[in-house]
TORKOL-4160 file (C-alpha; in steps of 0.2 Angstrom, whole numbers, padded with zeros to 4 digits, m for minus):
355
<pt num="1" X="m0189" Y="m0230" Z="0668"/>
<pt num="2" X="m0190" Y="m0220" Z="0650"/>
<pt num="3" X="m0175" Y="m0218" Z="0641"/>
<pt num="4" X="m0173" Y="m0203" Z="0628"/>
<pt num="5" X="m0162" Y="m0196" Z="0616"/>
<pt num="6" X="m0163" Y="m0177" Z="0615"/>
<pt num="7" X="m0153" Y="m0172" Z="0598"/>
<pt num="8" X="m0154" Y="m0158" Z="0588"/>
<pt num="9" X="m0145" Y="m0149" Z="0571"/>
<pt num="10" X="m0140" Y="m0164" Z="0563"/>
<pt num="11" X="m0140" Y="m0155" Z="0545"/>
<pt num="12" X="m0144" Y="m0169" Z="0535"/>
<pt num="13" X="m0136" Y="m0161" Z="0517"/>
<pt num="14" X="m0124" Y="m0148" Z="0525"/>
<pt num="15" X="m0113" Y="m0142" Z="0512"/>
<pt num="16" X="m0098" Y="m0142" Z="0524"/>
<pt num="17" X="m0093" Y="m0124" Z="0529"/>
<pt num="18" X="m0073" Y="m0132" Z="0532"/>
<pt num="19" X="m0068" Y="m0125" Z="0516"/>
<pt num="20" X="m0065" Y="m0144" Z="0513"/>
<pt num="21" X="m0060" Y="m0150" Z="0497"/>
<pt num="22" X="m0072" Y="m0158" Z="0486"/>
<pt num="23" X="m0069" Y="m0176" Z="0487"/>
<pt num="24" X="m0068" Y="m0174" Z="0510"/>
<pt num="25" X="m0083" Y="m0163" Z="0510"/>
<pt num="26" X="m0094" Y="m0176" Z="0500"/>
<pt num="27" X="m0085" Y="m0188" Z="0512"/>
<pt num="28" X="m0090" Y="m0178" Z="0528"/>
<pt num="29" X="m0110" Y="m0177" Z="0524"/>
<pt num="30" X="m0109" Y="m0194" Z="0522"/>
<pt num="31" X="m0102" Y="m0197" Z="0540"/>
<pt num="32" X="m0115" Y="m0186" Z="0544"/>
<pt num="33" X="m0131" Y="m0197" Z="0540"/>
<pt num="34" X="m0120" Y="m0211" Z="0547"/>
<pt num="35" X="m0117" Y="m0203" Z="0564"/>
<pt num="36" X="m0135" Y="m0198" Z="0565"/>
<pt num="37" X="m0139" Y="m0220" Z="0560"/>
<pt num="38" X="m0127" Y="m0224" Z="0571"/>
<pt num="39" X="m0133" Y="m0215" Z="0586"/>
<pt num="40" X="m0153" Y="m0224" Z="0582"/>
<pt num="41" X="m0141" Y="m0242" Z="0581"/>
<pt num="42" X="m0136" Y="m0234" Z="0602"/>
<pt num="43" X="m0153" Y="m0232" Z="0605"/>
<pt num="44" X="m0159" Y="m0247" Z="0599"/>
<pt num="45" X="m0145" Y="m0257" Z="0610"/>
<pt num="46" X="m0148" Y="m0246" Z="0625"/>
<pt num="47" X="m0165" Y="m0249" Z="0625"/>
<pt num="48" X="m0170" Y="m0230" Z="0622"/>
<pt num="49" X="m0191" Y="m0227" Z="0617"/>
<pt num="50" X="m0190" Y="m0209" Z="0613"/>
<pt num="51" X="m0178" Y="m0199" Z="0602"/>
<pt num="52" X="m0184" Y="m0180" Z="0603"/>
<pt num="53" X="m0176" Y="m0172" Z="0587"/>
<pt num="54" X="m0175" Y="m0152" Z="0593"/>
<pt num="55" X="m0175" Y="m0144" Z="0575"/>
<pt num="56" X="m0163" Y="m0143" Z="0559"/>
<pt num="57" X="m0163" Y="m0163" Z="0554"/>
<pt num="58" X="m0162" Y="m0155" Z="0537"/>
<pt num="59" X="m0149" Y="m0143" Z="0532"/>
<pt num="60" X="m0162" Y="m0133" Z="0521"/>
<pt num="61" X="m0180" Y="m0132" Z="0516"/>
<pt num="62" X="m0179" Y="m0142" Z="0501"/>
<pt num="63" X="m0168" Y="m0156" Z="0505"/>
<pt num="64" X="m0162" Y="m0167" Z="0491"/>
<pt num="65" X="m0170" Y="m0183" Z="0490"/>
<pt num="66" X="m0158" Y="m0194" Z="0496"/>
<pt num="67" X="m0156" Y="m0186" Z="0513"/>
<pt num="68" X="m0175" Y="m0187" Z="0513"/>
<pt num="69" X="m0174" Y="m0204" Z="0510"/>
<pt num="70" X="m0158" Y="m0211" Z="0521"/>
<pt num="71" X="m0169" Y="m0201" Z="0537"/>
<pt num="72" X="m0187" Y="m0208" Z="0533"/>
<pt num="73" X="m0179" Y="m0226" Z="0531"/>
<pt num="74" X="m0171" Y="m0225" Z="0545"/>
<pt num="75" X="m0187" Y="m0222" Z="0555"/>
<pt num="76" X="m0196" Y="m0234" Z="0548"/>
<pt num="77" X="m0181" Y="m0246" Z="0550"/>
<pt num="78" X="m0185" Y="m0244" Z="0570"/>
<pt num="79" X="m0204" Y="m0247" Z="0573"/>
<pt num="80" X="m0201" Y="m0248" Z="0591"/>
<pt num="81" X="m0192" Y="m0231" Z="0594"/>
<pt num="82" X="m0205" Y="m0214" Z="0593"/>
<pt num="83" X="m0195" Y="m0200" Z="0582"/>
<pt num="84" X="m0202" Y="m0185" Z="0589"/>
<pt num="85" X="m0198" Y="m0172" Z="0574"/>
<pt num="86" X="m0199" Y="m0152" Z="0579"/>
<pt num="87" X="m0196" Y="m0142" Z="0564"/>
<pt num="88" X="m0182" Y="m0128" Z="0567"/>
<pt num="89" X="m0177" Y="m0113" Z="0557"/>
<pt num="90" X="m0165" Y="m0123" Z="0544"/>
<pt num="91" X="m0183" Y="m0137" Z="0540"/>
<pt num="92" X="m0197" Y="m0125" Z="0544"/>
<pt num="93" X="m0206" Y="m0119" Z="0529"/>
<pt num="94" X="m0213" Y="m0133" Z="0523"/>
<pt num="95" X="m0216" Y="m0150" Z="0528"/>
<pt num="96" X="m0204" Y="m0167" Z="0524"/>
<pt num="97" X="m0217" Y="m0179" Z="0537"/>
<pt num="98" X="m0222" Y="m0194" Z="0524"/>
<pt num="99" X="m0239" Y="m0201" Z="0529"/>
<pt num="100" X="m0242" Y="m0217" Z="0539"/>
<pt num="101" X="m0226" Y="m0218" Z="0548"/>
<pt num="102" X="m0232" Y="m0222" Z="0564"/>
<pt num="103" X="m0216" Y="m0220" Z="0576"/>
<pt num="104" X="m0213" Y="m0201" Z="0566"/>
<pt num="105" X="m0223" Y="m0189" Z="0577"/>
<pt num="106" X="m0222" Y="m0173" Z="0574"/>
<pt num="107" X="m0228" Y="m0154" Z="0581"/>
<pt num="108" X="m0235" Y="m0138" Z="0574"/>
<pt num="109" X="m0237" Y="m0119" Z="0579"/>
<pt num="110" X="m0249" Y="m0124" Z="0592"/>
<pt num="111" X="m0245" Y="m0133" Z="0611"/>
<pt num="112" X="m0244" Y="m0152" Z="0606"/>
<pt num="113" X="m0237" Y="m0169" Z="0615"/>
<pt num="114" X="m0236" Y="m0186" Z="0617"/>
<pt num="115" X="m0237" Y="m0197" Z="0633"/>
<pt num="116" X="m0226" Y="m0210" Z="0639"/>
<pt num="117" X="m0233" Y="m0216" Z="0655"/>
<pt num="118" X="m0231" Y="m0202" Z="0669"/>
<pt num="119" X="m0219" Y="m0192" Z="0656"/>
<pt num="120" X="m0226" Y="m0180" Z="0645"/>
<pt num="121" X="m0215" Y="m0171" Z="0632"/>
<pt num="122" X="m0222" Y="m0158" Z="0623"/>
<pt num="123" X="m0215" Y="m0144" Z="0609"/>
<pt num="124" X="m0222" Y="m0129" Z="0599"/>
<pt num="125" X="m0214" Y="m0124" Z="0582"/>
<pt num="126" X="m0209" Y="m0106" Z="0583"/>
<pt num="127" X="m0215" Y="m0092" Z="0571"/>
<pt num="128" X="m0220" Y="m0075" Z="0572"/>
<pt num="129" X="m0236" Y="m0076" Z="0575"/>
<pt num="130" X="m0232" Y="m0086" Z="0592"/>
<pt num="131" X="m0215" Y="m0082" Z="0597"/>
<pt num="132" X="m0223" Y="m0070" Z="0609"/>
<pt num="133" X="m0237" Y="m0078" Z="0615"/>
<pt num="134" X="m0230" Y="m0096" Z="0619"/>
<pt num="135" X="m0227" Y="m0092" Z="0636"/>
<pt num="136" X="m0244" Y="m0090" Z="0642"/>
<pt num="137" X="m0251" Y="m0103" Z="0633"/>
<pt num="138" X="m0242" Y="m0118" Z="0640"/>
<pt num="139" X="m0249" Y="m0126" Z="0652"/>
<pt num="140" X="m0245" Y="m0141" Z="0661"/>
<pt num="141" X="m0247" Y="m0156" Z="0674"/>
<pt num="142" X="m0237" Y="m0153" Z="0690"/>
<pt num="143" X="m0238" Y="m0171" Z="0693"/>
<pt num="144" X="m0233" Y="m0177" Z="0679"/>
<pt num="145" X="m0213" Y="m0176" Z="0672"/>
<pt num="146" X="m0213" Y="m0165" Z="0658"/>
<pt num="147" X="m0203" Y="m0163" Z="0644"/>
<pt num="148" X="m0204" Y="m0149" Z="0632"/>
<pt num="149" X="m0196" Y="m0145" Z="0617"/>
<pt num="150" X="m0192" Y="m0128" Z="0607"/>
<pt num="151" X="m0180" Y="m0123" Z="0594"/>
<pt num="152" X="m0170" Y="m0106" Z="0595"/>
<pt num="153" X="m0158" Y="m0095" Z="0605"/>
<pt num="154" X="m0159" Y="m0091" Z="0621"/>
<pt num="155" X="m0161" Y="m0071" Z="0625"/>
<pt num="156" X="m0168" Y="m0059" Z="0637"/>
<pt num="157" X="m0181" Y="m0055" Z="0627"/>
<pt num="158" X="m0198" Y="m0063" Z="0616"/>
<pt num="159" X="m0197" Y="m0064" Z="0599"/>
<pt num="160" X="m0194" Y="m0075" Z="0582"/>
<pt num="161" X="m0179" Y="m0089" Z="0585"/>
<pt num="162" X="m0178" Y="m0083" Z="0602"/>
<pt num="163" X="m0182" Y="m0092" Z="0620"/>
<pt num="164" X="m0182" Y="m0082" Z="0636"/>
<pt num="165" X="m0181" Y="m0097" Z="0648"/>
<pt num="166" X="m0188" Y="m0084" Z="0662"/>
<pt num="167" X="m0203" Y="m0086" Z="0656"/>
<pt num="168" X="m0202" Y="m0104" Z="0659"/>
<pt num="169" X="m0198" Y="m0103" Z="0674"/>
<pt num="170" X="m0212" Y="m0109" Z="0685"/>
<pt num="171" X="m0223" Y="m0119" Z="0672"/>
<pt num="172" X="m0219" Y="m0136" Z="0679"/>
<pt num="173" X="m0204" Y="m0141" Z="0667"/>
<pt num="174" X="m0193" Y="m0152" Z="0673"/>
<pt num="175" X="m0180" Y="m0154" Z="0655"/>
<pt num="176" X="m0181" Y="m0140" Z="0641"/>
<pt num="177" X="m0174" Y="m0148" Z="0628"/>
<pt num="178" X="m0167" Y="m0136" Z="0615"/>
<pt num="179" X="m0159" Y="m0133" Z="0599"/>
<pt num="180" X="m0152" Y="m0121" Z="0586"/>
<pt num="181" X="m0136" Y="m0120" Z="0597"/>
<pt num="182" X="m0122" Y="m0130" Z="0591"/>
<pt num="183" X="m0112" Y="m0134" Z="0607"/>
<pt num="184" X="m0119" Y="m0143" Z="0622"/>
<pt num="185" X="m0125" Y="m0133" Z="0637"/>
<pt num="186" X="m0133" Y="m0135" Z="0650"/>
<pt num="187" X="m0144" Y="m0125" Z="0664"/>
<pt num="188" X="m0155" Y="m0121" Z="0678"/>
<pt num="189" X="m0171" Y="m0115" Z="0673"/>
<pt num="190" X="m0179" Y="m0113" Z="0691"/>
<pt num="191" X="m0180" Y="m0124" Z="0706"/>
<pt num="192" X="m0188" Y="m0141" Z="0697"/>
<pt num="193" X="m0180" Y="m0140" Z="0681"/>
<pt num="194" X="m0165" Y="m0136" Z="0668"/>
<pt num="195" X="m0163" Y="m0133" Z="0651"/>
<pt num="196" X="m0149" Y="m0137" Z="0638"/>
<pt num="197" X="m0145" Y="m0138" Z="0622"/>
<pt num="198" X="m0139" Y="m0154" Z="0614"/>
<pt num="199" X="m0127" Y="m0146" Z="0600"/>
<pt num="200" X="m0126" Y="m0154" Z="0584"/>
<pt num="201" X="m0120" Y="m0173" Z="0580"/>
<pt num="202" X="m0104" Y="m0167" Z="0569"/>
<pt num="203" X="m0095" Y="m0151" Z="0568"/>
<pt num="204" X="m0097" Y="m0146" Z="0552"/>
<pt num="205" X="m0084" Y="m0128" Z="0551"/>
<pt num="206" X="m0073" Y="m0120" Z="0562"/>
<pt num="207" X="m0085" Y="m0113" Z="0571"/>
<pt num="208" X="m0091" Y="m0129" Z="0578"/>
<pt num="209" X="m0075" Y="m0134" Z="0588"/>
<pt num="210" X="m0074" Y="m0147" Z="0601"/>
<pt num="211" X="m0086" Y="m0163" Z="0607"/>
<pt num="212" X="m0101" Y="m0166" Z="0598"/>
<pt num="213" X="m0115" Y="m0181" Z="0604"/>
<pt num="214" X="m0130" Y="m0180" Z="0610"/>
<pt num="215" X="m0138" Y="m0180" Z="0628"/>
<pt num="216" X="m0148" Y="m0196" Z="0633"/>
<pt num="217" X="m0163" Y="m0194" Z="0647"/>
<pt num="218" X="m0166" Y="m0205" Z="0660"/>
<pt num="219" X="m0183" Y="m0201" Z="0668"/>
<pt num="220" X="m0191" Y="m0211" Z="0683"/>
<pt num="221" X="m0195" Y="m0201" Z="0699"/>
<pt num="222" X="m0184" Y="m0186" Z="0691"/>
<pt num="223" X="m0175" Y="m0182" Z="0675"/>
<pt num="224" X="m0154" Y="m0187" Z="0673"/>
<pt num="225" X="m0147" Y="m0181" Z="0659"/>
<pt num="226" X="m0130" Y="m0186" Z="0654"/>
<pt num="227" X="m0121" Y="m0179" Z="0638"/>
<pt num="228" X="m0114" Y="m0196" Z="0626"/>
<pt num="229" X="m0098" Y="m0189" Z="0614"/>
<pt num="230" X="m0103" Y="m0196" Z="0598"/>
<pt num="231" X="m0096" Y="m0187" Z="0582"/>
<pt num="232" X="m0084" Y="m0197" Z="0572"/>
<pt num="233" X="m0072" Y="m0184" Z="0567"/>
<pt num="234" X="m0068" Y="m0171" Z="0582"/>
<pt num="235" X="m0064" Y="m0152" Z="0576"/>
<pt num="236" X="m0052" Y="m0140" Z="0585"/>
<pt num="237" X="m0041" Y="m0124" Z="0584"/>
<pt num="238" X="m0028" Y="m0122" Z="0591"/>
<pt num="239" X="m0014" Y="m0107" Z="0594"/>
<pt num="240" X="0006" Y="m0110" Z="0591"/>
<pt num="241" X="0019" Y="m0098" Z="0595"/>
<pt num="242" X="0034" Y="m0100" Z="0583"/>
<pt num="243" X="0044" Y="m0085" Z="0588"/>
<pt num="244" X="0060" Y="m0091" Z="0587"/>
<pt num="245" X="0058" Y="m0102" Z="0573"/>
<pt num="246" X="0068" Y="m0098" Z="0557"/>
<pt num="247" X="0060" Y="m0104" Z="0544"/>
<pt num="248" X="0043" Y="m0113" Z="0537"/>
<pt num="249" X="0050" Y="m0130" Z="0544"/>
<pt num="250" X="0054" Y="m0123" Z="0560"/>
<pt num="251" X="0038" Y="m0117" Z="0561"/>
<pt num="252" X="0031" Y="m0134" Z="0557"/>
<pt num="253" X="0041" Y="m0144" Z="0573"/>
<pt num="254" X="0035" Y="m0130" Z="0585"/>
<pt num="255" X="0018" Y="m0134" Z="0578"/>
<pt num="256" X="0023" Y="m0154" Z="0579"/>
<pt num="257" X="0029" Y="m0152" Z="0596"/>
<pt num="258" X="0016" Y="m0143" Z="0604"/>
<pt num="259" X="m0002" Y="m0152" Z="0598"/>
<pt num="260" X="m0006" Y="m0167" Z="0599"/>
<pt num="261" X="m0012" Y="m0174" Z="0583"/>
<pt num="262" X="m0029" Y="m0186" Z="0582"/>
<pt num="263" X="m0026" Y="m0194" Z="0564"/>
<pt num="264" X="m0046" Y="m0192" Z="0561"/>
<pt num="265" X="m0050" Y="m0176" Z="0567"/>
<pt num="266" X="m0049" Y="m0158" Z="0557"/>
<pt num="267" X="m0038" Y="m0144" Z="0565"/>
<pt num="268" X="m0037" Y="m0126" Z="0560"/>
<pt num="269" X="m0020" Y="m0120" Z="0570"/>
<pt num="270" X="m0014" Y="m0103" Z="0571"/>
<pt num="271" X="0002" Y="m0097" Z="0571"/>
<pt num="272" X="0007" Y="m0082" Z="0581"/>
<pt num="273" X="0022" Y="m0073" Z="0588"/>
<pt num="274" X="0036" Y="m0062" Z="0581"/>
<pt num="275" X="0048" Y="m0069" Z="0568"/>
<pt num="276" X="0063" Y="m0064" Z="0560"/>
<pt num="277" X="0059" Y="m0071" Z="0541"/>
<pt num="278" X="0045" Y="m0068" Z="0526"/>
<pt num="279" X="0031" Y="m0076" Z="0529"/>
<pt num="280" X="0021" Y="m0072" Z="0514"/>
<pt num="281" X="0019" Y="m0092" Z="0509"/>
<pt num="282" X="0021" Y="m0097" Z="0528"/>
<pt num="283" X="0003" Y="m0102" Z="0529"/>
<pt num="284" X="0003" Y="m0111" Z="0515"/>
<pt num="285" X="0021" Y="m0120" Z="0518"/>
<pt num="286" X="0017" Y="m0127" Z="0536"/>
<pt num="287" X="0000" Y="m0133" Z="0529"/>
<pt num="288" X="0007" Y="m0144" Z="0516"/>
<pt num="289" X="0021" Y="m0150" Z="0530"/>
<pt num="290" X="0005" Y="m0155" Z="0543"/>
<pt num="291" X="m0005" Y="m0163" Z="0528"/>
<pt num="292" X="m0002" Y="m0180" Z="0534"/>
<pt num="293" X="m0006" Y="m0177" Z="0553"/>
<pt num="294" X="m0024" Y="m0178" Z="0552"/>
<pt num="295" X="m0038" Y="m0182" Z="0542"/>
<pt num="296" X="m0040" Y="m0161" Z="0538"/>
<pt num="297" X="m0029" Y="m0145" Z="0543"/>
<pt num="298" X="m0029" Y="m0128" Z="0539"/>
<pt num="299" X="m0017" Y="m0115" Z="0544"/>
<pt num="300" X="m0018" Y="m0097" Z="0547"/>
<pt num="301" X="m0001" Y="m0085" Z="0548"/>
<pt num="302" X="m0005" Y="m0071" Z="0564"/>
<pt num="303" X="0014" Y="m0070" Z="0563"/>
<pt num="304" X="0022" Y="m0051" Z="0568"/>
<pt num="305" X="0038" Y="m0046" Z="0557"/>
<pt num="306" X="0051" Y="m0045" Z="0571"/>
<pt num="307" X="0058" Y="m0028" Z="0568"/>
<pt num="308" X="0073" Y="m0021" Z="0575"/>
<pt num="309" X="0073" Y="m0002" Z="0571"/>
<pt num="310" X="0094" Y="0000" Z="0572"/>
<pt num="311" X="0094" Y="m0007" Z="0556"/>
<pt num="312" X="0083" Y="0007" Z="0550"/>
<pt num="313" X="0093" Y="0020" Z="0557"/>
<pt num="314" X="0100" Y="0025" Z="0539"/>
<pt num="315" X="0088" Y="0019" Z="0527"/>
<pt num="316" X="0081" Y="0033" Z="0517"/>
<pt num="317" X="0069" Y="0024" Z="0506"/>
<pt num="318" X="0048" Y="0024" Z="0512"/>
<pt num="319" X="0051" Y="0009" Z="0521"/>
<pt num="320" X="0064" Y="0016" Z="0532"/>
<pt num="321" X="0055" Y="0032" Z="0535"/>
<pt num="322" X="0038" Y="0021" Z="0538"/>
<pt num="323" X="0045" Y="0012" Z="0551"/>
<pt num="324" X="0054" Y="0026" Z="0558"/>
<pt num="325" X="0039" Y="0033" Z="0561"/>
<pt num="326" X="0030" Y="0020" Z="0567"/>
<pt num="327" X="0043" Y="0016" Z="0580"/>
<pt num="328" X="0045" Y="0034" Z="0586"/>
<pt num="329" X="0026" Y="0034" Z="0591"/>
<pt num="330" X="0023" Y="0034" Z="0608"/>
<pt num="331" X="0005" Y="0030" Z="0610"/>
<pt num="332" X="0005" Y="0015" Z="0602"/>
<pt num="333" X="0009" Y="m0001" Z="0612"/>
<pt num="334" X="0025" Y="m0015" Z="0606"/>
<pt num="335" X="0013" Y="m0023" Z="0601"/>
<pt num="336" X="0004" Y="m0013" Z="0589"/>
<pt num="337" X="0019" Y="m0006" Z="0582"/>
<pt num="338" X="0023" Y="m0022" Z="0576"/>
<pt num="339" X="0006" Y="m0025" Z="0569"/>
<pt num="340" X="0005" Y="m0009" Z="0561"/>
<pt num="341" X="0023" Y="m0012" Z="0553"/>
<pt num="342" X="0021" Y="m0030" Z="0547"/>
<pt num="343" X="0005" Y="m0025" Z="0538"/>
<pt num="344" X="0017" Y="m0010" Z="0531"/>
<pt num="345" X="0029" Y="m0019" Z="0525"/>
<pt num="346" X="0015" Y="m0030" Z="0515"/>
<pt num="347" X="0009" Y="m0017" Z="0509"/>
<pt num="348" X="0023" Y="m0006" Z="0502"/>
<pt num="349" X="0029" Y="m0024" Z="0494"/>
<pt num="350" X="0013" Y="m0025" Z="0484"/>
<pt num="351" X="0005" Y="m0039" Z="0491"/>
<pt num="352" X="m0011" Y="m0041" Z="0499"/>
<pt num="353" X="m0016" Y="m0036" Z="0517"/>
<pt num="354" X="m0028" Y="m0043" Z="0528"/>
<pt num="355" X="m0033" Y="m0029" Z="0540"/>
């Protein structure tokens, strides 16, 4: 039995998109490279031959020297696992392969693989001078397992960064291994094979919430393909009502009470409903209250200004008379009254709005 590693977007030098201070976000590309290290230390205990790298190992297309360094060492450090290295979008305009690394293999603009036995695992570097005609240029063994590997999304049409797994269909695939996506996934490509997407090794923003890992490839008769959790710090978001809260640190116990806090991971929570006091520095307040939860948190106020329009009833200033209005308008929804007010009120205070 073959056992491969199919991982993709490890962006080796991210900058951190987490809005991180300096000092964490210098931390977190350094758990990056050892997250990616760690995983070759897994393969290397689980006896793993082949570790197929779907695209972005770098973050850009000059990386700086010392992610070039930590990932070429780490190759040559493991002789007796084959790196398989397809460029994606992020690494593509020039090439990072060092010479005489003979477990780096690498692929090009043009069908290329490598043979393990009956497995075969090929890839094709996309561009737009093949993105259209990949399709009808892959050929392959029916009676062999094949592996192949691209980088890009999936969509209903050809073209540049883009894979249209229909055209697969039929070509005798039995895993697609893909990247550019940053959450795991997996799917039926036709009646023999699937096709997923890996998702990257850390989440690096807000964008890249939930479980992170890589998918490991057993391959005897067929293909099984199981995804391994392997980040070390998890990100989520997360949505809090505090209506009925009556100030910042009320705000920060409905948020205590109702998430459960991993002291390593980053959270971004928002807090929603209506409430009864300013919440101009609301935000901020509850962030500094939760700073101690977890190894990162960021809070964003969706808060509505709870507004009961019997206390308008006699207020001449523009306030009064906005609301007034606001309230008397009957095709708008509760709700949007109350967003339209809150921003109002902000507004006719002097201070910023967010629309």
């Amino acid at each position: 039995m073959l056992k491969m590693i199919h991982c993709a977007d490890i962006h080796l030098g991210s900058k951190m998109e987490s809005k991180l201070p300096k000092h964490k976000a210098d931390e977190r590309r350094g758990e990056v490279r050892n997250t990616f290290h760690r995983m070759v230390e897994y393969a290397k205990n689980e006896g793993v031959r082949v570790i197929l790298l779907a695209g972005d190992v770098f973050d850009s297309d000059r990386p700086l020297k010392r992610d070039k360094t930590f990932f070429y060492e780490v190759v040559k450090g493991n002789p007796d696992i084959d790196f398989l290295y397809l460029r994606g979008n992020h690494d593509g305009k020039e090439s990072y392969v060092e010479e005489g690394i003979a477990n780096l293999k690498t692929f090009s603009g043009e069908w290329s693989g490598y043979e393990y036995g009956n497995v075969y695992v090929c890839g094709l570097e996309l561009s737009r001078e093949n993105a259209s005609s990949l399709y009808a240029t892959l050929k392959l063994d029916k009676n062999k397992i094949n592996v192949v590997t691209l980088h890009g999304q999936i969509a209903p049409t050809a073209g540049m960064d883009k894979i249209n797994p229909a055209k697969l269909a039929d070509k005798n695939i039995d895993y697609l291994a893909l990247g550019h996506i940053h959450s795991y996934s997996e799917n039926k490509l036709d009646d023999r094979g699937r096709y997923a997407f890996s998702g990257c090794l850390e989440g690096r923003g807000f964008d890249e919430i939930g479980e992170k890992g890589f998918v490991l490839l057993e391959i005897d008769e067929g293909v099984k393909s199981t995804f391994v959790p392997f980040s070390q710090r998890k990100i989520d978001e997360i949505e809090v009502d505090v209506s009925g809260t009556e100030n910042a640190y009320g705000a920060y116990q409905a948020v205590k009470s109702q998430v459960k806090f991993n002291p390593a991971d980053l959270y971004r929570i928002h807090l929603v409903g209506d409430i009864a006091y300013e919440s101009e520095t609301l935000a901020e307040d509850t962030e500094r209250l939760l700073a101690s939860e977890c190894y990162f948190v960021s809070v964003k106020n969706g808060t509505l200004k709870k507004i009961d329009p019997k206390e308008y009833e006699g207020d001449l200033s523009l306030r009064g008379e906005f609301i007034r209005a606001v309230m008397g308008n009957a095709d708008l929804t509760e709700e949007r009254k109350r967003q339209m007010i809150t921003l109002g009120l902000k507004a006719l205070s002097g201070q910023e709005v967010d629309a």
